[in-house]
Structure formats: structure tokens, C-alpha cells
C-alpha positions as CSV (number, residue, x, y, z in Angstrom):
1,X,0.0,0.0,0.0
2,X,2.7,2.0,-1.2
3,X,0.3,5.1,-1.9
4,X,-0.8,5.4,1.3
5,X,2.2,5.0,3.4
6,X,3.9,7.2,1.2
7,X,1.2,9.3,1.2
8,X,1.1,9.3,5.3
9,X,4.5,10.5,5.6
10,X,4.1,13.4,3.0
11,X,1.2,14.7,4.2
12,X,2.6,14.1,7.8
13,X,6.1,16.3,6.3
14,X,3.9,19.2,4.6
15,X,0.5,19.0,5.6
16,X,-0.7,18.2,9.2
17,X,2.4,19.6,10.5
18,X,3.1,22.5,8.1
19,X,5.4,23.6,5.6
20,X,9.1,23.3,6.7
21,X,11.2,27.0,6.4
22,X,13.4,26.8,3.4
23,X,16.0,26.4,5.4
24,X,14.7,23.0,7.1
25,X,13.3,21.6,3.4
26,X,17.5,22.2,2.5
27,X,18.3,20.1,6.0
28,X,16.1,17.5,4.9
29,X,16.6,17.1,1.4
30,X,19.4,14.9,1.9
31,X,20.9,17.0,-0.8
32,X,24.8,16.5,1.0
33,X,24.2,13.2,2.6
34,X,27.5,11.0,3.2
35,X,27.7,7.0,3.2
36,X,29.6,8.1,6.5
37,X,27.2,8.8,8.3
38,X,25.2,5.9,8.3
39,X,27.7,3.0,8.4
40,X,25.6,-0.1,7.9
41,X,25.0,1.4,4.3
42,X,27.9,1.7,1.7
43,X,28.0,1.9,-1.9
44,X,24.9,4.1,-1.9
45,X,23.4,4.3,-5.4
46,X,20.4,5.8,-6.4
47,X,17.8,4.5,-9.1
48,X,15.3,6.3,-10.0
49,X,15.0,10.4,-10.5
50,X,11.6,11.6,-10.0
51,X,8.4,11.1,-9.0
52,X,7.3,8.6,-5.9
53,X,8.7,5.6,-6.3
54,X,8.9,2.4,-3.5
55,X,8.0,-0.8,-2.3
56,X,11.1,-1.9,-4.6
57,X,11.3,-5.6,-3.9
58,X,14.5,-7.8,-5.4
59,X,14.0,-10.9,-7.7
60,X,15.0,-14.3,-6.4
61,X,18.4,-14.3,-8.4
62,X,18.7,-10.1,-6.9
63,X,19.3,-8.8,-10.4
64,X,15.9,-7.3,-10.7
65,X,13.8,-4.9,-8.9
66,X,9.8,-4.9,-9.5
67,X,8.2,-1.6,-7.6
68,X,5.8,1.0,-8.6
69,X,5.8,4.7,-9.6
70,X,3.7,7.6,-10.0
71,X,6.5,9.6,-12.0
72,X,4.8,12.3,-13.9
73,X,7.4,12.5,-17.2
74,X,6.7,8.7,-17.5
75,X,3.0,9.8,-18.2
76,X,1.8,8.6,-14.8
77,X,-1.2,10.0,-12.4
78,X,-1.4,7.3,-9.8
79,X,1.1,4.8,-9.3
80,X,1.6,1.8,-12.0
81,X,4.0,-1.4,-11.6
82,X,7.4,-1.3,-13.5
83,X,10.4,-4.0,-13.5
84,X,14.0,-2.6,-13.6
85,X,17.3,-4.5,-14.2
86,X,19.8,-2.8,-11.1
87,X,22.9,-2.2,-13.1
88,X,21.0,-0.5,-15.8
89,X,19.3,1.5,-13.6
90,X,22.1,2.6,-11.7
91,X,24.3,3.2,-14.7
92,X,21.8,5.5,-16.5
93,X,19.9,8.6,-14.5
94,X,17.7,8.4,-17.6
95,X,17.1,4.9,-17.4
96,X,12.9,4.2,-18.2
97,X,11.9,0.4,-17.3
98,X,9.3,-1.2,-18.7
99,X,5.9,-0.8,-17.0
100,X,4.2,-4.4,-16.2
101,X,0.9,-3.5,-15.3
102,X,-2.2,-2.4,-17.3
103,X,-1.8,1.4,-17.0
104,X,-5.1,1.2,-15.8
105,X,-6.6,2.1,-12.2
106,X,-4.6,2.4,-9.1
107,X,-1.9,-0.3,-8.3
108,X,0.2,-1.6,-5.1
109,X,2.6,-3.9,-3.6
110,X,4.4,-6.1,-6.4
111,X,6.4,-8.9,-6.1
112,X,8.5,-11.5,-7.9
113,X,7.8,-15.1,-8.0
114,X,9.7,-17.9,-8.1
115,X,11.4,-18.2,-11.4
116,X,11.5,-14.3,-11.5
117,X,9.5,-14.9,-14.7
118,X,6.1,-13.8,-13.3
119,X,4.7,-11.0,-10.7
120,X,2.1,-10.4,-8.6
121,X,0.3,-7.2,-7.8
122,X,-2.8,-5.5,-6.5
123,X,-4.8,-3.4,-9.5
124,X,-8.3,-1.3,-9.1
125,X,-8.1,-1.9,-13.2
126,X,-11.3,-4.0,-13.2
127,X,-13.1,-1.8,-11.3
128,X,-12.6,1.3,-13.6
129,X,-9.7,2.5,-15.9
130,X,-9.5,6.0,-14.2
131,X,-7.3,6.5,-10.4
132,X,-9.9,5.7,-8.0
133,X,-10.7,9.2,-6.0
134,X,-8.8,9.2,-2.6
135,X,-10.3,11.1,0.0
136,X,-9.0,14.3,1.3
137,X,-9.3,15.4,5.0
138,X,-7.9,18.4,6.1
139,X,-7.2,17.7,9.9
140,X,-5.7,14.3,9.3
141,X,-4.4,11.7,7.1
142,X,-6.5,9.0,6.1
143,X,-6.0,5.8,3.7
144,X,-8.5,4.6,1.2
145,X,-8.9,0.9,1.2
146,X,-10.5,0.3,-2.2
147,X,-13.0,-2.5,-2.5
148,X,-11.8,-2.7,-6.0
149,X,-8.0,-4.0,-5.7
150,X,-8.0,-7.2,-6.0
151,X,-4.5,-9.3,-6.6
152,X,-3.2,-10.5,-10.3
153,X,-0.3,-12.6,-11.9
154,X,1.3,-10.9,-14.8
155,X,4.5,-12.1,-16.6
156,X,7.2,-9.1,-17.6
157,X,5.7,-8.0,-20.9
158,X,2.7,-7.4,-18.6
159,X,-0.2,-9.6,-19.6
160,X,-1.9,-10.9,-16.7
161,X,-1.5,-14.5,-17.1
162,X,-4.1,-15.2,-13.5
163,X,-6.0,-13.2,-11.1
164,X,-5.4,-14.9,-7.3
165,X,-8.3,-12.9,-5.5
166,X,-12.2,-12.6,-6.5
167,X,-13.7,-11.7,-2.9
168,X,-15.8,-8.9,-2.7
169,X,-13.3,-6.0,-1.1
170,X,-10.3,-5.0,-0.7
171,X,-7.0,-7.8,-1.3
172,X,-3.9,-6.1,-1.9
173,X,-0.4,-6.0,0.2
174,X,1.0,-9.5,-1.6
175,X,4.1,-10.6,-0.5
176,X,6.1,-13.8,-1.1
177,X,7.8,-16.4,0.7
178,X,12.0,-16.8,0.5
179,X,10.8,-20.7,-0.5
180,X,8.2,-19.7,-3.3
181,X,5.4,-22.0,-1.8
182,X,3.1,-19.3,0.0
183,X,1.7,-15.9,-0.6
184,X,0.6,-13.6,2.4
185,X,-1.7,-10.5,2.0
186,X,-4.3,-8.4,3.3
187,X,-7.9,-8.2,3.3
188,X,-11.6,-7.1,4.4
189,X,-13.5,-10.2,3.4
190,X,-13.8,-11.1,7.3
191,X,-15.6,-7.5,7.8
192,X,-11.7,-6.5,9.1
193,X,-8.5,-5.8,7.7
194,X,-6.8,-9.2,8.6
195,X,-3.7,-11.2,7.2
196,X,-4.5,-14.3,5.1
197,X,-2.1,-16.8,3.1
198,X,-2.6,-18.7,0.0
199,X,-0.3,-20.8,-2.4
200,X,1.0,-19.0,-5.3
201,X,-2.0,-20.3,-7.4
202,X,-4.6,-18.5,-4.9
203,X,-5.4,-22.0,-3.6
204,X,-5.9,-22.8,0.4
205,X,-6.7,-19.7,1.9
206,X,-6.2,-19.8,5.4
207,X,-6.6,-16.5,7.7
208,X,-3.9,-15.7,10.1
209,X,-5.1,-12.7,12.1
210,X,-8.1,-12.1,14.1
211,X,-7.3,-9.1,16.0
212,X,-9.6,-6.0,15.8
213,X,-7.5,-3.1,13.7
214,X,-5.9,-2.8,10.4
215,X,-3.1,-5.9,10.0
216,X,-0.8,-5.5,7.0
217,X,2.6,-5.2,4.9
218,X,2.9,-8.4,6.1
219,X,6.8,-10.1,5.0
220,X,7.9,-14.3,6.0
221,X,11.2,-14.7,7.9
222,X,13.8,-16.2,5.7
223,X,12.8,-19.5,6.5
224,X,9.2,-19.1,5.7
225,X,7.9,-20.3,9.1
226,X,6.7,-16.7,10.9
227,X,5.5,-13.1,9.5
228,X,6.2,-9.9,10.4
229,X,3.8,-6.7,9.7
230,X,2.5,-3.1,10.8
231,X,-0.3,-3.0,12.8
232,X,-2.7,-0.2,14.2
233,X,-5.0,-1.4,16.8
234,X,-7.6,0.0,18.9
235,X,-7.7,0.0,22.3
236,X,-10.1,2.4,23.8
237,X,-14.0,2.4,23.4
238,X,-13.6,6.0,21.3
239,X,-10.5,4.5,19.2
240,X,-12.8,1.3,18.4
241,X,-15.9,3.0,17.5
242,X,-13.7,5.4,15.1
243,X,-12.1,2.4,13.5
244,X,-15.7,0.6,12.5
245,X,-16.8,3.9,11.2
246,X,-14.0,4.9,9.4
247,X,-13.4,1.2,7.8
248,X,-17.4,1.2,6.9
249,X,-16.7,3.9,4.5
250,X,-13.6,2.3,3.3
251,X,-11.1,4.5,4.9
252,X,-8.2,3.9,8.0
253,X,-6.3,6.2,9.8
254,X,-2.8,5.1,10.2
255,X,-1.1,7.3,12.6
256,X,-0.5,4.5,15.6
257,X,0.9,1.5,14.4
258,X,3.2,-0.7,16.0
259,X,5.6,-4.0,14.3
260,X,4.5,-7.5,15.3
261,X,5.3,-10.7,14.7
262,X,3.5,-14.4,14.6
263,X,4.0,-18.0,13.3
264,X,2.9,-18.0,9.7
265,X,-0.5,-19.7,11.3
266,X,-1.1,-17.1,13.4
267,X,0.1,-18.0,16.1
268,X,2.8,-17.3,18.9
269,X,1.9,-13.3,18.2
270,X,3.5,-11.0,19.8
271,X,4.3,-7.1,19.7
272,X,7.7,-6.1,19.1
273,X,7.8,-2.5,19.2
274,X,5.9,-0.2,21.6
275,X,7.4,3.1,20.4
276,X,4.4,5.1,19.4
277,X,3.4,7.0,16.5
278,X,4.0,4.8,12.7
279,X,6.2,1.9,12.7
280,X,5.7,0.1,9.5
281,X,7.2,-1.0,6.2
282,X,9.5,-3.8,8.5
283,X,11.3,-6.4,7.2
284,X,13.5,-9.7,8.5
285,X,16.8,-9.3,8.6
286,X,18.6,-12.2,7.0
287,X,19.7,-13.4,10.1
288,X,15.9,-13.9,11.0
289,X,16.5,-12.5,14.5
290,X,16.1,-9.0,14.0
291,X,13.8,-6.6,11.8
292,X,14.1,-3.6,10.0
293,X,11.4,-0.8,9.7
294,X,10.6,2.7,9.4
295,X,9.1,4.8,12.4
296,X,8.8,8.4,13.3
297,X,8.6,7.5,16.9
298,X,11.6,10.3,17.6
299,X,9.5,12.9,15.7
300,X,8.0,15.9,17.8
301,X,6.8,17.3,14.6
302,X,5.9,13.8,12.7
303,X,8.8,13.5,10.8
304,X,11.7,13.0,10.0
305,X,11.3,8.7,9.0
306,X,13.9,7.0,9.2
307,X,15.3,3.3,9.2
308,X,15.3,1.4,12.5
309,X,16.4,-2.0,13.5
310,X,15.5,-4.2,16.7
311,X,15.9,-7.4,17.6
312,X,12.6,-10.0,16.9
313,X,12.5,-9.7,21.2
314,X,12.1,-6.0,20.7
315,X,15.2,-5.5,22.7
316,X,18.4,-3.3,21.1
317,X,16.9,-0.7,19.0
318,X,19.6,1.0,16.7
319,X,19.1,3.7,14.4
320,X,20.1,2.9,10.5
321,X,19.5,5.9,8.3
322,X,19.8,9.9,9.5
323,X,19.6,11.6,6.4
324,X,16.4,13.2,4.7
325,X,13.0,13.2,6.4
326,X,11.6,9.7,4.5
327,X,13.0,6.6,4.6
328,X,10.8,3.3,4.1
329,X,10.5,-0.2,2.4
330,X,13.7,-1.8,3.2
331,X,14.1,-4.8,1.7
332,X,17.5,-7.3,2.0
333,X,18.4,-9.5,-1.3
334,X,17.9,-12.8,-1.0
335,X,21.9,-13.5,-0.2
336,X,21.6,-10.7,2.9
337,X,24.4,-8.6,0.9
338,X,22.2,-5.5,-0.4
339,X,19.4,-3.1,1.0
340,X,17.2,-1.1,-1.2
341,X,14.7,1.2,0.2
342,X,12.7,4.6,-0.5
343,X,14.1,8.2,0.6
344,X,14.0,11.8,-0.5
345,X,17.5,12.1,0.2
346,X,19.3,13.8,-2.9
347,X,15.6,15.5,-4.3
348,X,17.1,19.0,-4.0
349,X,14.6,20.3,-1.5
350,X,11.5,18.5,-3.5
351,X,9.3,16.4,-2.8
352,X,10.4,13.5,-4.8
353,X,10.9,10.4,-3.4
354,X,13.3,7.5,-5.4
355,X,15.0,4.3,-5.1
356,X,17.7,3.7,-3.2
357,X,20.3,0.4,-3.0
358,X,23.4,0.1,-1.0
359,X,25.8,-2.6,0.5
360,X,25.0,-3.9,3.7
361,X,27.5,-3.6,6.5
362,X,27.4,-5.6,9.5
């Protein structure tokens, strides 16, 4: 749900908290940012130039990045799947990939399958051609869960080859397991916004969480045997009864959200962070014992994001990035040596947000 979460932290940076001075957007642009300075990340490279562009995830052989875009001289109004070969990318600032998905609707949340011959995505396309309307609210942010997205298998010339999902509602968030056997991703069909897992042809749905509150950007361990997602839960009588409301017209507000993990079954759940404010977009370390995520949770102001990581106990909290005020959807290649993730660093005090890999340093 790239759109949203991107779109929490921009309006969180511009909006609800007002306009930076000049001088803080020229802080926070990341516009002198040093590999220095954050020293778990070397070899910084950046990979796309313009635009909004994340949830970058790597191919199974790590050559390849699938992610999506809204990047406005690619012809774009709402964000559209594209596939990108690394090297190419990072040779060439005017490097175009190809887009895989139908230039139609509003899409989210791609990922390569085994074989790195096929994706899979969320699309509005079959419920109209046009970006769905998002709603606007001035006094806070809130997310549009579409009833339309549903989740679809395309190969990389982009025909849709399957379409995984037919519930009535909103399925999107599809991620893959490390051992190609299992999809996880979110959905309403329950009357809540709960994880579910299926095999990679849609097959055996199972649901894994129960819990009242939206449960997504759900990610396996490197094993495949737990999952790790954002959650935003609510507690109080006035927090539940906003919730029900809010998700009755299709809508969440994400401000609180916290990382847990659980068993790919659902069970064994636990909380892992209890930091406040948005901790999301996390991901397993390789090592399987610790996970990565973004949180504004040292923000008086809402922002900056940047990178955290904490062991799966919830113990050890270190800081990873420091420069510009995003940075989100970290994923690790599949052999543990590479990060990529979304930042603003670099945008020259606008609002543009790219792609991002670098070497990973113990």
C-alpha cells in the first residue's frame, strides 16, 4: 500500500504539520548526505529520478527490482508497476523500465515469484480505468482501502497471465515467501483488515489474524515459518468506535501503528515494538532474528522517517539511516548482501521520493 504509506508521511512532512522553512526543506533534502554517516549502508546508489517511487522488492536471483511509480514525465497520475534490471538502472539517471501492469486504475505492492519470470500485484483496473478518488481530509491523514484491488499474476511484458483474489473488497499488500510456496496478504473479506495466506495459485486460503485493527505489509522470515507486519490497533471504546466507522466507508487512519510478529498460522503473536506514532514498512533481517522498519517514533513534529532495527524480542533498538526526512520499504536481497529502500534524500529540496540500494555492513 505503497500510496498510502507514502502518502502518510508526506502529508505528515507538509500538511498536518506544516510547511518546513526553506532552510529545514535544504536540511532535509538529503541533498549532501555522506555513506559516512550511516555506516551499515555503503556503496549508496540511487535508481530512480523523479516522482514517488517504493516498495522496490529484489528478484529471487537479486538482479531485478519490481516496484511501482507515479513519476509524472513517465505519463503517470497514480502509481503503475514497473520492473527494472539494477545495473541498468544505476548506470543511467535516464534509465525508463518497462511498465508491467495495465496502465489502468490504481496499483500496489508487487512482487516476484519464483522463477522471476512472473509477478504479482494488487490493480483497481477492473473496477474502472480512471485512479480511484482518494479522499481528502484536512485535519488528518486518512488511507482509502478500495474494495476494487483485488491481486493478479502478470509475466514481464505485462499480460496478466491469473487473477489470485475474487472476494468482494479490498485484497492487496501480496508478498512472497523466501521458499516460493506461500503468498501472504491483506484483506476485508472477514468484515476486518486481517492477514491471510494462500499458495502461489490463490489455492488454500487460510486466515492468520483475528485481532480487531488494520493488520498488513505483512513479510515471512527467511525461513518461511513466521510473519512480520505493521499494525494499528484500537484500544479504547472512542478509538474502536472510530475504527468501525472509518473502515465502513472504506477508509483507516494510520497514525499509531506498531511492528508485530506471529508464526505464519497465526500463532505465537507478539508485539515487538511499543514506540508510538507509525512503525511500518518492516522487514527480516537475514539473520531472521532481528527486523528492519521505518518509524517516526523520535518525531515531535511527525517526521523525519527514518530506518530502525531491533531485535525480533524487541530489545536493542539501533538507528540505520539519518539523512532526509523519508526513509521506508527496506528490503534485503535474498543472499543478505544489499538493501534497497525509499528516501528523499538527494531530491534538492523536493518532494520527490526514489529508489535507493546500497551494500550492507554488519
Amino acid at each position: 500500500m505503497k500510496n498510502s504509506i507514502l502518502g502518510l508521511a508526506i502529508i505528515t512532512l507538509f500538511w498536518s504539520c506544516g510547511n518546513p522553512s526553506k532552510d529545514e526543506a535544504d536540511n532535509y533534502s538529503g541533498a549532501s548526505w555522506t555513506d559516512g554517516e550511516e555506516p551499515h549502508l555503503s556503496n549508496i546508489r540511487q535508481l530512480t529520478h523523479g516522482g514517488d517511487n517504493a516498495e522496490a522488492y529484489f528478484s529471487y536471483d537479486d538482479t531485478k527490482l519490481v516496484f511501482q511509480s507515479n513519476n509524472p514525465a513517465w505519463g503517470l497520475s497514480c502509481d503503475q508497476i514497473f520492473v527494472m534490471n539494477i545495473e541498468e538502472a544505476a548506470a543511467d539517471t535516464n534509465f525508463r523500465p518497462p511498465m508491467v501492469s495495465t496502465s489502468k486504475g490504481r496499483t500496489t505492492c508487487a512482487y516476484f515469484l519464483p522463477g522471476d519470470s512472473l509477478i504479482v500485484y494488487a490493480s483497481t483496473h477492473e473496477g474502472g480505468e480512471l485512479c480511484p478518488e482518494e479522499t481528502k481530509d484536512s485535519t488528518r491523514y486518512l488511507w482509502n482501502v478500495f474494495n476494487t484491488y483485488d491481486i493478479y499474476v502478470a509475466d514481464l511484458e505485462g499480460n496478466i497471465v491469473s487473477k489470485l483474489t475474487d472476494e468482494p473488497g479490498y485484497d492487496a499488500e501480496a508478498t512472497v515467501s523466501p521458499q516460493g510456496d506461500k503468498i501472504v496478504f491483506t484483506s476485508d473479506r472477514s468484515g476486518d483488515l486481517e492477514l491471510y495466506t494462500m499458495d502461489i495459485d490463490g489455492s488454500h486460503v487460510v486466515q492468520v489474524t483475528s485481532g480487531l485493527g488494520y493488520d498488513g505489509g505483512a513479510f515471512f522470515s527467511p525461513n518461511g515459518k513466521e510473519l512480520v507486519f505493521r499494525s494499528s490497533r484500537p484500544k479504547t471504546d472512542e478509538d474502536i468506535a472510530e475504527y468501525k466507522d472509518l473502515l465502513s466507508r472504506g477508509l483507516v487512519a494510520p497514525t499509531n501503528m506498531e511492528i508485530y510478529i506471529c508464526n505464519v498460522d497465526g500463532s505465537n503473536l507478539r508485539q515487538v515494538t511499543e514506540l508510538g506514532q507509525a512503525n511500518w514498512a518492516p522487514f527480516f533481517h537475514p539473520s531472521g532474528e532481528k527486523i528492519i522498519f521505518s518509524s517516526n517514533h523520535a518525531s515531535e513534529r511527525g517526521y523525519p522517517f527514518q530506518l530502525y532495527m531491533v531485535d525480533t524480542s524487541g530489545q536493542n533498538l539501533e538507528q540505520i539511516t539519518t539523512q532526509s526526512v523519508f526513509n521506508a520499504f527496506p528490503m534485503f536481497s535474498y543472499d543478505g548482501k544489499k538493501l534497497i529502500f525509499s528516501s528523499n534524500r538527494n531530491n534538492h529540496g523536493t518532494r520527490n521520493t526514489n529508489l535507493f540500494i546500497a551494500d550492507w555492513v554488519e
